[in-house]
N, CA and C atoms of all chains as a GROMACS GRO file, in nm:
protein
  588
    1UNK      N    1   1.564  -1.560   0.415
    1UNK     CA    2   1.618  -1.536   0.548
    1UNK      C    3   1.527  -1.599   0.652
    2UNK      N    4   1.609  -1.645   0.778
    2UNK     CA    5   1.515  -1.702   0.834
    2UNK      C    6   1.462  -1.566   0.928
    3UNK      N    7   1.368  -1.629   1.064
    3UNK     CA    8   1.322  -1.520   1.121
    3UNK      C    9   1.437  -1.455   1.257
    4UNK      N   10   1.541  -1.562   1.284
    4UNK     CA   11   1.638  -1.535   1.353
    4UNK      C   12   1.680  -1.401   1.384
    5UNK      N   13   1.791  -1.381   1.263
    5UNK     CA   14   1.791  -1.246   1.240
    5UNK      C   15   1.732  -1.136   1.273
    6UNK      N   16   1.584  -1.155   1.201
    6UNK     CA   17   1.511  -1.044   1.225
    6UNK      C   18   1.531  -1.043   1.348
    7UNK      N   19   1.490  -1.117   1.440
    7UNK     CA   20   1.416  -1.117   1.593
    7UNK      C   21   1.529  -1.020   1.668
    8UNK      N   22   1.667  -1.082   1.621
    8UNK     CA   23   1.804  -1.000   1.707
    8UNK      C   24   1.835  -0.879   1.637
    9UNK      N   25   1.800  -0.797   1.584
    9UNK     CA   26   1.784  -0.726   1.544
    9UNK      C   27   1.690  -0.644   1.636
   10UNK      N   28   1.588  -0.683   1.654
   10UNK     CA   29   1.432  -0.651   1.682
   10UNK      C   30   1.478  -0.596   1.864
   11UNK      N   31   1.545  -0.726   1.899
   11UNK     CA   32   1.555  -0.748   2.030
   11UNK      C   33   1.674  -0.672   2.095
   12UNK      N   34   1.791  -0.639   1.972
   12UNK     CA   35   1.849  -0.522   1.995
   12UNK      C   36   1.826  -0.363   2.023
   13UNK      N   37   1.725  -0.340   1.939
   13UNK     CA   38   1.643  -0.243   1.934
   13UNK      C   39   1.534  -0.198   2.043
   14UNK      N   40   1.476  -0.310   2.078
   14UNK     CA   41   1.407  -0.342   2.184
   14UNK      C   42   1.403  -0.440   2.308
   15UNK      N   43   1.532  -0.384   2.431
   15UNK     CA   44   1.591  -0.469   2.469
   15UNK      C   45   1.450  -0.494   2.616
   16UNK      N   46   1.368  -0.378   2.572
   16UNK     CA   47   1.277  -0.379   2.724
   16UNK      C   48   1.134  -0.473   2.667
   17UNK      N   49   1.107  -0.506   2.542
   17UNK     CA   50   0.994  -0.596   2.484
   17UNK      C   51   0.947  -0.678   2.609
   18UNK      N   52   0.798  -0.674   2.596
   18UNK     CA   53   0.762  -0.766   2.644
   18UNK      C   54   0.689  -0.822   2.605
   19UNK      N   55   0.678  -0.817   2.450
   19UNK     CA   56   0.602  -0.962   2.383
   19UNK      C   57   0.761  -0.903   2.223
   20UNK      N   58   0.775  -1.001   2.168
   20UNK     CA   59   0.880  -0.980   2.062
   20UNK      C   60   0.877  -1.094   1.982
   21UNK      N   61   0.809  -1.122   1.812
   21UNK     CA   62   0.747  -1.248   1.756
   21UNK      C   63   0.776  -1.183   1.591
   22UNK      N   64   0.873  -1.282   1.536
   22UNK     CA   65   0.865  -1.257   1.416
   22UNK      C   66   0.799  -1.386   1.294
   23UNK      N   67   0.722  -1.388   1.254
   23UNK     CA   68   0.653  -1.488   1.151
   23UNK      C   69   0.684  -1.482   1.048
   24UNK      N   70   0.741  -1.618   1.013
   24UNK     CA   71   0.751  -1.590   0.807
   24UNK      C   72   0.619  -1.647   0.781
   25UNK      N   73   0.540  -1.498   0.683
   25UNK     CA   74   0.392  -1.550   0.681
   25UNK      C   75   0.357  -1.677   0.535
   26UNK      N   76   0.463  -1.648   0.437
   26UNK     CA   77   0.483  -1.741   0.364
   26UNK      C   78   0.542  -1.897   0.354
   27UNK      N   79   0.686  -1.888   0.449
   27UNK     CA   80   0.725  -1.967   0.443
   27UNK      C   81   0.876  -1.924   0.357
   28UNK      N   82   0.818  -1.873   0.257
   28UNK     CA   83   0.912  -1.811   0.191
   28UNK      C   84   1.065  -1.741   0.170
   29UNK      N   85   1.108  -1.701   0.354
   29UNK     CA   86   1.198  -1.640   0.445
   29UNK      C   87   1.125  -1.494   0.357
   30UNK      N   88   1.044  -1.409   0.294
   30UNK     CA   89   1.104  -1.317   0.254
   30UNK      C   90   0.943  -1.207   0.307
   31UNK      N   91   0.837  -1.267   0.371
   31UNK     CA   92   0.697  -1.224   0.370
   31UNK      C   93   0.725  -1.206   0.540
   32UNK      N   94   0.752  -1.106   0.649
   32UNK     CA   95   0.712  -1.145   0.754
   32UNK      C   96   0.610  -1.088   0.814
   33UNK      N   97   0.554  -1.090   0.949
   33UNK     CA   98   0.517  -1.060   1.015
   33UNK      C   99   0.575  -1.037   1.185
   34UNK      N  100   0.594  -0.862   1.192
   34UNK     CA  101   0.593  -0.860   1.342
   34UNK      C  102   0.546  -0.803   1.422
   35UNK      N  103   0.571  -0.871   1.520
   35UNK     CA  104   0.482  -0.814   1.666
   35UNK      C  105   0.557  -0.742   1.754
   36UNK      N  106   0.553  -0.654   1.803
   36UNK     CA  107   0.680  -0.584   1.931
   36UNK      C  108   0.533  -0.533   2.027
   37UNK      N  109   0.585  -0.563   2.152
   37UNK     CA  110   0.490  -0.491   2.254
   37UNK      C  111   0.573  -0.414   2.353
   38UNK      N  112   0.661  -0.274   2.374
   38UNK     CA  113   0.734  -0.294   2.497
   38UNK      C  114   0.661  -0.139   2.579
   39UNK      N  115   0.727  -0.098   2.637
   39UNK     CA  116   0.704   0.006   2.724
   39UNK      C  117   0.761   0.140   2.688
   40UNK      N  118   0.894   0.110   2.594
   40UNK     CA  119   0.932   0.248   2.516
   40UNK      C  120   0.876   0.313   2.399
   41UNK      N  121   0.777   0.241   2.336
   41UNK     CA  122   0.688   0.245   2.276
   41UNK      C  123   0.543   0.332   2.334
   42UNK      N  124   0.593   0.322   2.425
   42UNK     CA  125   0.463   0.381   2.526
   42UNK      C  126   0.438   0.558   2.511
   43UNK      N  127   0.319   0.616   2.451
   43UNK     CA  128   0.322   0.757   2.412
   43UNK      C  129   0.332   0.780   2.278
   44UNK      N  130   0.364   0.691   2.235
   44UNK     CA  131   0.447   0.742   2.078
   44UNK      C  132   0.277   0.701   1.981
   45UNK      N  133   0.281   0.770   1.876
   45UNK     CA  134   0.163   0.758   1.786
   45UNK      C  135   0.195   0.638   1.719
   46UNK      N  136   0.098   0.554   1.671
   46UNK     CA  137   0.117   0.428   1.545
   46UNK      C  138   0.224   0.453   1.451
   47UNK      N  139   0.184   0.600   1.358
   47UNK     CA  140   0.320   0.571   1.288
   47UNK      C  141   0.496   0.591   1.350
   48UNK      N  142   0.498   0.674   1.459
   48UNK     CA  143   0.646   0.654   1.508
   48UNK      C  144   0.666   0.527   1.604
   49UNK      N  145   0.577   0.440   1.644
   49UNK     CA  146   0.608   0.303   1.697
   49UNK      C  147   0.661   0.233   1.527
   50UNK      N  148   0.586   0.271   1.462
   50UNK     CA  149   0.630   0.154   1.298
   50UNK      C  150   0.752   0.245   1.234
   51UNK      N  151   0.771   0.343   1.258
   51UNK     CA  152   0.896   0.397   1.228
   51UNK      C  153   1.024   0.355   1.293
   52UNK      N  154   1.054   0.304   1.452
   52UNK     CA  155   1.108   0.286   1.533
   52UNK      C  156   1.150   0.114   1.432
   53UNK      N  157   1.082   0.050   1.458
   53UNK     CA  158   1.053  -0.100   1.380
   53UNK      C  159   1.154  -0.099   1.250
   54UNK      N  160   1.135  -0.007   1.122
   54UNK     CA  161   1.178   0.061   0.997
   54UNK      C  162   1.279   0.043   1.035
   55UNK      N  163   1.312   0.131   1.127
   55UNK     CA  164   1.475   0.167   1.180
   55UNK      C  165   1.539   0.047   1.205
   56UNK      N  166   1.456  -0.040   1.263
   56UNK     CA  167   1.574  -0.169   1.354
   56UNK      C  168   1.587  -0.242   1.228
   57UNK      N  169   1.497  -0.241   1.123
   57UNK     CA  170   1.528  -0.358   1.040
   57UNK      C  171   1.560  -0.300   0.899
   58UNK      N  172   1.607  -0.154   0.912
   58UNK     CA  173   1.655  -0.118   0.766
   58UNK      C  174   1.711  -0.175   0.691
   59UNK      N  175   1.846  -0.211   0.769
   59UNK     CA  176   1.973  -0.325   0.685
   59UNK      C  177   1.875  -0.436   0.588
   60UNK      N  178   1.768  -0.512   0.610
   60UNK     CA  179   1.721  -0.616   0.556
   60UNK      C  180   1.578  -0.534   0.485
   61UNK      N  181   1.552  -0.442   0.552
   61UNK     CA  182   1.457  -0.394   0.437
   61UNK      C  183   1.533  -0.320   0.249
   62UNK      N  184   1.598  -0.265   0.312
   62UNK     CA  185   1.672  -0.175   0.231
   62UNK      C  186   1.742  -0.239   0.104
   63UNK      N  187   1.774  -0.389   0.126
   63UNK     CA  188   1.888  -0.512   0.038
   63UNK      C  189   1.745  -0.574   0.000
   64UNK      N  190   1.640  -0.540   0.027
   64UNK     CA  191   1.522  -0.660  -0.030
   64UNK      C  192   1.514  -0.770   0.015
   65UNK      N  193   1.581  -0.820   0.143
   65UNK     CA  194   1.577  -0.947   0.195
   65UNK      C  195   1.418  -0.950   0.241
   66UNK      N  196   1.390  -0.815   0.295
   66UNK     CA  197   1.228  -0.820   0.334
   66UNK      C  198   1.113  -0.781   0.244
   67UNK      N  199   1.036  -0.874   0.173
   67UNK     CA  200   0.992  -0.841   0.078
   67UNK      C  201   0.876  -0.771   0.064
   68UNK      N  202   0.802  -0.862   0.210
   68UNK     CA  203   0.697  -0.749   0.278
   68UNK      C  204   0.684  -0.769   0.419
   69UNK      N  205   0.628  -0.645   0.499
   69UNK     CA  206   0.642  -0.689   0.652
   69UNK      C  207   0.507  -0.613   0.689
   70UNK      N  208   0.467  -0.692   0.778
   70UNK     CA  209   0.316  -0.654   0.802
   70UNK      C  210   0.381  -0.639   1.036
   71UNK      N  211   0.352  -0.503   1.035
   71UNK     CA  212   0.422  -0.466   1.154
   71UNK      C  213   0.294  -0.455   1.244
   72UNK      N  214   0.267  -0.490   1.395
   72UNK     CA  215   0.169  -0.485   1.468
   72UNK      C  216   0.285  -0.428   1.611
   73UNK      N  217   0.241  -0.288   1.671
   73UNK     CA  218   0.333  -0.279   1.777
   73UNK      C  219   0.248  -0.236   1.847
   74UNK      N  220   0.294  -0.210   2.000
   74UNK     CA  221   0.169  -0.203   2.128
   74UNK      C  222   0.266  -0.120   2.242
   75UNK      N  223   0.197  -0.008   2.305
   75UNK     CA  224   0.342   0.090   2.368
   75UNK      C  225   0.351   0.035   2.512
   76UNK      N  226   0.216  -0.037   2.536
   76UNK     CA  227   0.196  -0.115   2.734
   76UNK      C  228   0.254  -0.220   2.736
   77UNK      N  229   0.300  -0.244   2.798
   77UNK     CA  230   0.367  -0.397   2.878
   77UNK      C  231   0.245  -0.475   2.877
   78UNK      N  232   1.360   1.404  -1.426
   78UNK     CA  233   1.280   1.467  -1.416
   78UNK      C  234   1.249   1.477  -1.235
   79UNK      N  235   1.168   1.577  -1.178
   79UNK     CA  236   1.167   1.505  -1.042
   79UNK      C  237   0.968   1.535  -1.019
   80UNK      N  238   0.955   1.413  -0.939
   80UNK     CA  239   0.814   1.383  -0.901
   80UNK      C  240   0.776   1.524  -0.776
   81UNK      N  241   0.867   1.543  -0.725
   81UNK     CA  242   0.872   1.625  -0.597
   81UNK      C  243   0.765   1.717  -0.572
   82UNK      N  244   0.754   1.815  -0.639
   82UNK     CA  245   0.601   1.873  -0.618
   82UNK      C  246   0.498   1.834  -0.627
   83UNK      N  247   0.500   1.780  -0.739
   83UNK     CA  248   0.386   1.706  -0.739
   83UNK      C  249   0.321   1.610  -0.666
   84UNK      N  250   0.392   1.532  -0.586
   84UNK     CA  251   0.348   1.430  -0.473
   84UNK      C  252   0.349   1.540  -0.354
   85UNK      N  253   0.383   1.616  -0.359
   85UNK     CA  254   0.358   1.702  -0.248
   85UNK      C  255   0.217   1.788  -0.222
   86UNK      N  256   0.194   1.825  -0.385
   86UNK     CA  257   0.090   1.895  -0.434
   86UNK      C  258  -0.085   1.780  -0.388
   87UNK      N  259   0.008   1.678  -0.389
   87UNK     CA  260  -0.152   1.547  -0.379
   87UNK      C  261  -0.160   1.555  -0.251
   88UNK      N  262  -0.029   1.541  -0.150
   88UNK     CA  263  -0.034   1.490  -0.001
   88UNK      C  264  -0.118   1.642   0.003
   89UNK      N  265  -0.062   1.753  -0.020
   89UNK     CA  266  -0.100   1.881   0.092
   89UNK      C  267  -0.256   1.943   0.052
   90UNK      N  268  -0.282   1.904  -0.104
   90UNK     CA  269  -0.426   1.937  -0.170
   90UNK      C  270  -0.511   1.840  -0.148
   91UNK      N  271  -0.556   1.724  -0.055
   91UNK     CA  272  -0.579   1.614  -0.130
   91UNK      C  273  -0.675   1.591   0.032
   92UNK      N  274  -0.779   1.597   0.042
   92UNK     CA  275  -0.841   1.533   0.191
   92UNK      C  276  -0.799   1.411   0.233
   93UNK      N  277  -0.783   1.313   0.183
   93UNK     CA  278  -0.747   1.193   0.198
   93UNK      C  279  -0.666   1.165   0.061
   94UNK      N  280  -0.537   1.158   0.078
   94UNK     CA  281  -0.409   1.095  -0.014
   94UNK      C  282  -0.389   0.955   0.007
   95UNK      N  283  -0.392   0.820  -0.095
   95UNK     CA  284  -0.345   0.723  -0.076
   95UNK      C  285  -0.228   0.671  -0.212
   96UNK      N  286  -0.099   0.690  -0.139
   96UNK     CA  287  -0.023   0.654  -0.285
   96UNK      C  288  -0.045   0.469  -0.245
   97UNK      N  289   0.002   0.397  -0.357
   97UNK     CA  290  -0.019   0.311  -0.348
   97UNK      C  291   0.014   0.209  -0.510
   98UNK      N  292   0.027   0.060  -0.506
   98UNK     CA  293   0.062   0.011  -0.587
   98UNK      C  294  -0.068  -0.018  -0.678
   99UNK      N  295  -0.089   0.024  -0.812
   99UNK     CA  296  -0.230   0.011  -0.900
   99UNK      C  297  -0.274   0.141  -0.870
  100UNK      N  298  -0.382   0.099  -0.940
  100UNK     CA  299  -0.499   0.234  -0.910
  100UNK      C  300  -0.633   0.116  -0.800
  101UNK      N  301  -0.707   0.200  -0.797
  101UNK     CA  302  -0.832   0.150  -0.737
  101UNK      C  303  -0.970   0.093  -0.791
  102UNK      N  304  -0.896   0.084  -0.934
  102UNK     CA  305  -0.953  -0.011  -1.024
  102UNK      C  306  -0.888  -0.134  -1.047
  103UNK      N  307  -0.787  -0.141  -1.030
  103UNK     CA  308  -0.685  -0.228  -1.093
  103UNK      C  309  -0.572  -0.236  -0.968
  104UNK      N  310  -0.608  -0.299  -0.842
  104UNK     CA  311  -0.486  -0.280  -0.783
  104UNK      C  312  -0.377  -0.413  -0.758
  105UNK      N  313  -0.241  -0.358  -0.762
  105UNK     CA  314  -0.163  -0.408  -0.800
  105UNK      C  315  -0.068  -0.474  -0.674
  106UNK      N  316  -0.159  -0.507  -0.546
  106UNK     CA  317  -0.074  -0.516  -0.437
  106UNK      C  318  -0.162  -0.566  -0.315
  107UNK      N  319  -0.149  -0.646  -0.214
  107UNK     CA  320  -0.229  -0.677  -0.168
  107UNK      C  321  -0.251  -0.570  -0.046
  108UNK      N  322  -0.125  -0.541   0.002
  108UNK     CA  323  -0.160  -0.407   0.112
  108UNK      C  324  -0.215  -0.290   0.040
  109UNK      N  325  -0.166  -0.286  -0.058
  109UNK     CA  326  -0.274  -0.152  -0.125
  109UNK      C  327  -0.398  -0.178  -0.117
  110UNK      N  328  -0.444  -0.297  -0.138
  110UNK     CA  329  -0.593  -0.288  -0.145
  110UNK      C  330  -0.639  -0.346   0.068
  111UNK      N  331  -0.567  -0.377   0.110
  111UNK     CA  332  -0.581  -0.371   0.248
  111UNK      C  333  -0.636  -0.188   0.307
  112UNK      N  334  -0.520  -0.103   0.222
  112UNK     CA  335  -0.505  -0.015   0.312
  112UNK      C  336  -0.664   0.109   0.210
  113UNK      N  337  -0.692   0.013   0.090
  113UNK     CA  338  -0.777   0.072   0.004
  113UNK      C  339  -0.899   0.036   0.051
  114UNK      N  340  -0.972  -0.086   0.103
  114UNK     CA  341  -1.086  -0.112   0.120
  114UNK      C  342  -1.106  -0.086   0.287
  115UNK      N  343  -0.984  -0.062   0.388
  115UNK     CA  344  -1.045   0.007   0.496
  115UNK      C  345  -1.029   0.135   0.488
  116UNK      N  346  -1.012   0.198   0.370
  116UNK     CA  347  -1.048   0.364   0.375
  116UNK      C  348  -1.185   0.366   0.321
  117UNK      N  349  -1.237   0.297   0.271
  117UNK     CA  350  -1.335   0.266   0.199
  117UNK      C  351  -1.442   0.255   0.309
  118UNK      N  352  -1.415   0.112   0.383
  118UNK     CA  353  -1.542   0.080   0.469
  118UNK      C  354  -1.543   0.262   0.582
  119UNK      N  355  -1.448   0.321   0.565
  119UNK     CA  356  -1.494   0.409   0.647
  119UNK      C  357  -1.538   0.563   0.583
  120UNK      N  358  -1.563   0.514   0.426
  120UNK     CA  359  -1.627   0.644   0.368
  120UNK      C  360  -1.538   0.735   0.356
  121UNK      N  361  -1.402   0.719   0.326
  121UNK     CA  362  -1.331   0.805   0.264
  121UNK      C  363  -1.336   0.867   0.186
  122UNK      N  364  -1.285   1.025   0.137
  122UNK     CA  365  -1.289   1.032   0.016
  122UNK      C  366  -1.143   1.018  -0.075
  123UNK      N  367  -1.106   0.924  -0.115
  123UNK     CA  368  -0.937   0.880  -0.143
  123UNK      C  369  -0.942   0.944  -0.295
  124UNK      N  370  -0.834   1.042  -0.286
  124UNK     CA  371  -0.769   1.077  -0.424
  124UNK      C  372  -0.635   0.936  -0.427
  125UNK      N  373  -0.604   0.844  -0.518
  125UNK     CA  374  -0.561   0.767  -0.528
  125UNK      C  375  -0.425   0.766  -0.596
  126UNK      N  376  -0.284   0.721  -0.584
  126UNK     CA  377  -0.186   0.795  -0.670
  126UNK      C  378  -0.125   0.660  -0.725
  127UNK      N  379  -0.120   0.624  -0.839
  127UNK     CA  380   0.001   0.482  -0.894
  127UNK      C  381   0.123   0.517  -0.850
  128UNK      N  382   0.227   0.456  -0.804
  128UNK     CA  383   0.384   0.474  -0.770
  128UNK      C  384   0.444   0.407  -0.869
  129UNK      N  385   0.344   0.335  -0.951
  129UNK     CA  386   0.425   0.207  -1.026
  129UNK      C  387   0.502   0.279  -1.142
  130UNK      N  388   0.445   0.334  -1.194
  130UNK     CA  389   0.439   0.371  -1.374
  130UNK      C  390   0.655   0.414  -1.372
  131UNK      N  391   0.679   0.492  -1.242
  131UNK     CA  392   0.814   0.494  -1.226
  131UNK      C  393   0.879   0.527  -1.126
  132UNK      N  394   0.975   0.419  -1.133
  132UNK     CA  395   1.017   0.395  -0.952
  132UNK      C  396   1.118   0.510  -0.858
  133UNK      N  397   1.127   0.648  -0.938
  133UNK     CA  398   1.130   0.730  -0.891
  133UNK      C  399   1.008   0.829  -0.805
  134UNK      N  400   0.902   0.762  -0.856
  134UNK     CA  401   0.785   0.852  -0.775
  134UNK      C  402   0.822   0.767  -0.615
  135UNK      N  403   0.816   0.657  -0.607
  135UNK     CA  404   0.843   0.596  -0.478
  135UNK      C  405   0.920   0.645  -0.406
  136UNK      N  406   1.045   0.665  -0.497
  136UNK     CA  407   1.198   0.729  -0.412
  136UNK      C  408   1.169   0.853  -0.327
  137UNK      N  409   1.123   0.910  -0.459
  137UNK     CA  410   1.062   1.066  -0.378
  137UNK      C  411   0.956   1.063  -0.295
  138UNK      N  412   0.875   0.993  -0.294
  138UNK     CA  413   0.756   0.992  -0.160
  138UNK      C  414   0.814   0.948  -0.035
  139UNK      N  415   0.951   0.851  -0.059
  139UNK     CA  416   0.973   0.797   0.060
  139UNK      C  417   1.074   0.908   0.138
  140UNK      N  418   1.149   0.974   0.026
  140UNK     CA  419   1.214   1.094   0.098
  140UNK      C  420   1.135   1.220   0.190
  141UNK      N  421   1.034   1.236   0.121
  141UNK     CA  422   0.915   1.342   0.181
  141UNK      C  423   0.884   1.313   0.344
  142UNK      N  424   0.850   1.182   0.296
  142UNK     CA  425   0.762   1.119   0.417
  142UNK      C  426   0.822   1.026   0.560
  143UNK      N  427   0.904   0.997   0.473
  143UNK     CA  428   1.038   0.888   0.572
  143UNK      C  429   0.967   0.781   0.587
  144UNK      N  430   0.878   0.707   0.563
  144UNK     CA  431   0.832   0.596   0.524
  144UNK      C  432   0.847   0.522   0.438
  145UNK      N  433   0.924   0.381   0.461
  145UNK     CA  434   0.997   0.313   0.340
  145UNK      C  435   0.888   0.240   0.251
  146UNK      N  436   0.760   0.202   0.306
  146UNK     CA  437   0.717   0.101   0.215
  146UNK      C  438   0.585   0.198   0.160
  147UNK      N  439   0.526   0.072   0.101
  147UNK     CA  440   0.348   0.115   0.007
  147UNK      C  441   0.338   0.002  -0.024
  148UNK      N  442   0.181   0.076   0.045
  148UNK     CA  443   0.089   0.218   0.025
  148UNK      C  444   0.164   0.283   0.195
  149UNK      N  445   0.074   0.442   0.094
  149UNK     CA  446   0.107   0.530   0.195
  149UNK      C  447  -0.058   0.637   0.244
  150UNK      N  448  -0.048   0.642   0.309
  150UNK     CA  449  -0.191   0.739   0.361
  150UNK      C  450  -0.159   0.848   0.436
  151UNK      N  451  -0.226   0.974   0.378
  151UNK     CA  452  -0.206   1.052   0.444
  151UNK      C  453  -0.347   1.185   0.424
  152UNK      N  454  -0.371   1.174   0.557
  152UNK     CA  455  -0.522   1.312   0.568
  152UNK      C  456  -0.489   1.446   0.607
  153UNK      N  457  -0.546   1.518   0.516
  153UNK     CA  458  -0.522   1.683   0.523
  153UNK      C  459  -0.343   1.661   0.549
  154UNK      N  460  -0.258   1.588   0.448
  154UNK     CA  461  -0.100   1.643   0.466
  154UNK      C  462  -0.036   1.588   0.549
  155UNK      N  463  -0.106   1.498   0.678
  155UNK     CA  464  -0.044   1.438   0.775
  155UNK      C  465  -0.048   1.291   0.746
  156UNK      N  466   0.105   1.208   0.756
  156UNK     CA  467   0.135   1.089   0.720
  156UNK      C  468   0.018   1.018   0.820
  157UNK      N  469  -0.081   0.948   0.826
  157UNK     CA  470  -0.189   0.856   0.897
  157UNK      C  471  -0.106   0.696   0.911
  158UNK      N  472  -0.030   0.647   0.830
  158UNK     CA  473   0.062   0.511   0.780
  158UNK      C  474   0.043   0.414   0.696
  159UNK      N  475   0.112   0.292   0.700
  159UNK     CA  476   0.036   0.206   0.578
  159UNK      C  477  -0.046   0.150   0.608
  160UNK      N  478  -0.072   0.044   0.573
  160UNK     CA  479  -0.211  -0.056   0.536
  160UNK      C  480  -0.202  -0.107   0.679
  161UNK      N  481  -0.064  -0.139   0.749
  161UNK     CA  482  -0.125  -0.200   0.911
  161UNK      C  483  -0.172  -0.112   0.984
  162UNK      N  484  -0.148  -0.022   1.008
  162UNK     CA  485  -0.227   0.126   1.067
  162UNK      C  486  -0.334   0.133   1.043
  163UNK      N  487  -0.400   0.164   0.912
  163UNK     CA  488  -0.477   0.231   0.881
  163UNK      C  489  -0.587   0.122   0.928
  164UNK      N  490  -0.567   0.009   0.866
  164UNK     CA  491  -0.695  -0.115   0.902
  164UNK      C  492  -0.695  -0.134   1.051
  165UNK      N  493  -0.600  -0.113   1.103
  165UNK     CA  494  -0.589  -0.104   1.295
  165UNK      C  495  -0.686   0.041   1.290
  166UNK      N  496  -0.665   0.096   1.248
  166UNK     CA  497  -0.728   0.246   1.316
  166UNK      C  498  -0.877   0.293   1.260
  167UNK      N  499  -0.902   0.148   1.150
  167UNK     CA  500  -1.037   0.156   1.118
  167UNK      C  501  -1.120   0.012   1.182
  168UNK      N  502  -1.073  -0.045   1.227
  168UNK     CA  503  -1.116  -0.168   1.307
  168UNK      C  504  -1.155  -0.067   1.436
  169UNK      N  505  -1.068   0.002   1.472
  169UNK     CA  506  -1.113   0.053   1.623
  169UNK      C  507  -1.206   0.210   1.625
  170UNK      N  508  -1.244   0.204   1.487
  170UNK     CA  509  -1.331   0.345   1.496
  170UNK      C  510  -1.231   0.457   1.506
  171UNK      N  511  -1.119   0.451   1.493
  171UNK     CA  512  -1.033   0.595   1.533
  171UNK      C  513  -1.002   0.644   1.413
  172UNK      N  514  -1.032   0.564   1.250
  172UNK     CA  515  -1.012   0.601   1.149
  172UNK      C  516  -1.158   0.700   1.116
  173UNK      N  517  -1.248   0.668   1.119
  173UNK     CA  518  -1.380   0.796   1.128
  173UNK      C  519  -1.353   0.840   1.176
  174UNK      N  520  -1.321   0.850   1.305
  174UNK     CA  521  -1.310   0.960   1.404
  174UNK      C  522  -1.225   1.088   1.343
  175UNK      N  523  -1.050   1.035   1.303
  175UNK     CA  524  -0.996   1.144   1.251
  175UNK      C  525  -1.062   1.225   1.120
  176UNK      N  526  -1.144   1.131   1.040
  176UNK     CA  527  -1.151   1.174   0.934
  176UNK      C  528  -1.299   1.304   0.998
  177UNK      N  529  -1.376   1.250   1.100
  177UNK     CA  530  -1.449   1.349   1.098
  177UNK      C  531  -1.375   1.508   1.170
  178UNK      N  532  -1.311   1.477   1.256
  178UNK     CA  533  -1.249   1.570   1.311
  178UNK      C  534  -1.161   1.647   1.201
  179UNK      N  535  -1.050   1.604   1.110
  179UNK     CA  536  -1.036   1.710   1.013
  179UNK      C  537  -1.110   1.735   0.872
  180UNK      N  538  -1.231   1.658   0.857
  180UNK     CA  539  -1.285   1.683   0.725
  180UNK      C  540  -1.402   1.786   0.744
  181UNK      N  541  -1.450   1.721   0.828
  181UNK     CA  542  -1.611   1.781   0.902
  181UNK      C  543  -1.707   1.642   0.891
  182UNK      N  544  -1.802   1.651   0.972
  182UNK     CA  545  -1.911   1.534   1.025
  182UNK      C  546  -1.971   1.498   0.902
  183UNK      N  547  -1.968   1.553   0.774
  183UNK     CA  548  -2.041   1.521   0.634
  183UNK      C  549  -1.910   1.440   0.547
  184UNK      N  550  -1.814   1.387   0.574
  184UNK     CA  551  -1.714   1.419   0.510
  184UNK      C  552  -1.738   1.282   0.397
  185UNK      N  553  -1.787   1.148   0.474
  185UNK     CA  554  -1.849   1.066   0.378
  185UNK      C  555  -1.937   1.108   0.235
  186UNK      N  556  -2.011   1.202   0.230
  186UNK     CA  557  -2.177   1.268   0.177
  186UNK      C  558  -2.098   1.242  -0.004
  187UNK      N  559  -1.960   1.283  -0.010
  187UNK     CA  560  -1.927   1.323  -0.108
  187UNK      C  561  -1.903   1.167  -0.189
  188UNK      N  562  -1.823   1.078  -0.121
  188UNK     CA  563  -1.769   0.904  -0.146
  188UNK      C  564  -1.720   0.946  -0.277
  189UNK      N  565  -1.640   1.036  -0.307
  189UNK     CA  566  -1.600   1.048  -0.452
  189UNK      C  567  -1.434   0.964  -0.384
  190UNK      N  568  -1.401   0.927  -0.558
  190UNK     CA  569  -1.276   0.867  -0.574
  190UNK      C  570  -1.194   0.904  -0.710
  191UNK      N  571  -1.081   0.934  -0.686
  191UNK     CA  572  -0.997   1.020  -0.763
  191UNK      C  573  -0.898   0.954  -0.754
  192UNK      N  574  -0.844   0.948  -0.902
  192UNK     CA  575  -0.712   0.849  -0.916
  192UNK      C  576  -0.624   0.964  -0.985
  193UNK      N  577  -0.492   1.031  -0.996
  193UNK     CA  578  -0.424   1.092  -1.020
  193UNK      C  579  -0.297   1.034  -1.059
  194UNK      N  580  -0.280   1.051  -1.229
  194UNK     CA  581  -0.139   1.007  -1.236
  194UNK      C  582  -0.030   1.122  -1.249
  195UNK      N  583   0.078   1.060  -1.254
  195UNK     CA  584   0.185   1.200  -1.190
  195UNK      C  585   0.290   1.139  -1.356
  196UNK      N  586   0.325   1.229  -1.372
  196UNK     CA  587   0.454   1.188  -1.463
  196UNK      C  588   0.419   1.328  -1.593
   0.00000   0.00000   0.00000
């Protein structure tokens, strides 16, 4: 898969982002890496910002399209 | 058969719980050993759990916990997260920190490591 997807997905989920970056760290389509920085994120502990993330990209975690995802999120603008 | 207590029995008995892919001799994953050697640099004491041996122990940890992937970490019973967390929260000193605040200020003294298989 490419990183497309992911991102609209991502960007659905997080329509207030103000940084939003998905990396295929392999090349592979199946290794990514993402970044989300927004403001609704803001308050929430590490693991319910990476829970929030889980959520937007279940559909592709869940089918194995994502094989591994290395998640970095930030709750400040 | 079901794993259910028993992964429950590790998270809620366990000062520091890390399920995870391998053991900590032999690990079988690269975030496992991400989320294994920054519990480490911060003097953990990790009881260690294989998920591999059968892929129902996974099912059931992920139902417990609501966390889809592994490794998983969790201190005194409370989910801490995986391997990006944990190395974020030991890069910034906030991984000692919790561990001293619920273990006590000695909590390193012990550096024991415990691998637990379930089945």
């Amino acid at each position: 898969m490419s990183t497309q997807p992911l991102r609209e997905l991502l960007e659905r989920a997080f329509p207030d982002a103000t940084e939003l970056d998905v990396v295929d760290r392999t090349g592979g389509g199946d290794h990514f890496q993402v970044i989300v920085t927004a403001p609704s994120l803001a308050g929430l502990s590490l693991v319910e910002q990476h829970r929030r993330v889980y959520e937007a990209l279940s559909a592709p975690l869940g089918d194995g399209t994502i094989h591994e995802l290395r998640i970095k999120t930030k709750g400040a603008s | 058969m079901s794993y259910t207590d028993k992964i429950k029995d590790v998270i809620e008995g366990s000062d520091v719980a890390l399920f995870m892919k391998g053991t900590p001799s032999f690990v079988m994953c690269g975030n496992s050993d991400r989320a294994l050697q920054a519990l480490r640099r911060a003097g953990a004491p990790v009881t260690a759990v294989d998920i591999l041996p059968d892929p129902q122990i996974r099912q059931e940890l992920a139902s417990i916990s609501g966390w889809p992937t592994i490794p998983q970490v969790f201190v005194k019973g409370e989910l801490v997260g995986g391997a990006d967390i944990v190395e974020e929260l030991e890069q910034s000193g906030e991984l000692a920190a919790t561990l001293r605040d619920k273990l006590g200020d000695d909590y390193a003294a012990a550096r024991d490591e415990t691998t637990v298989t379930l089945g």
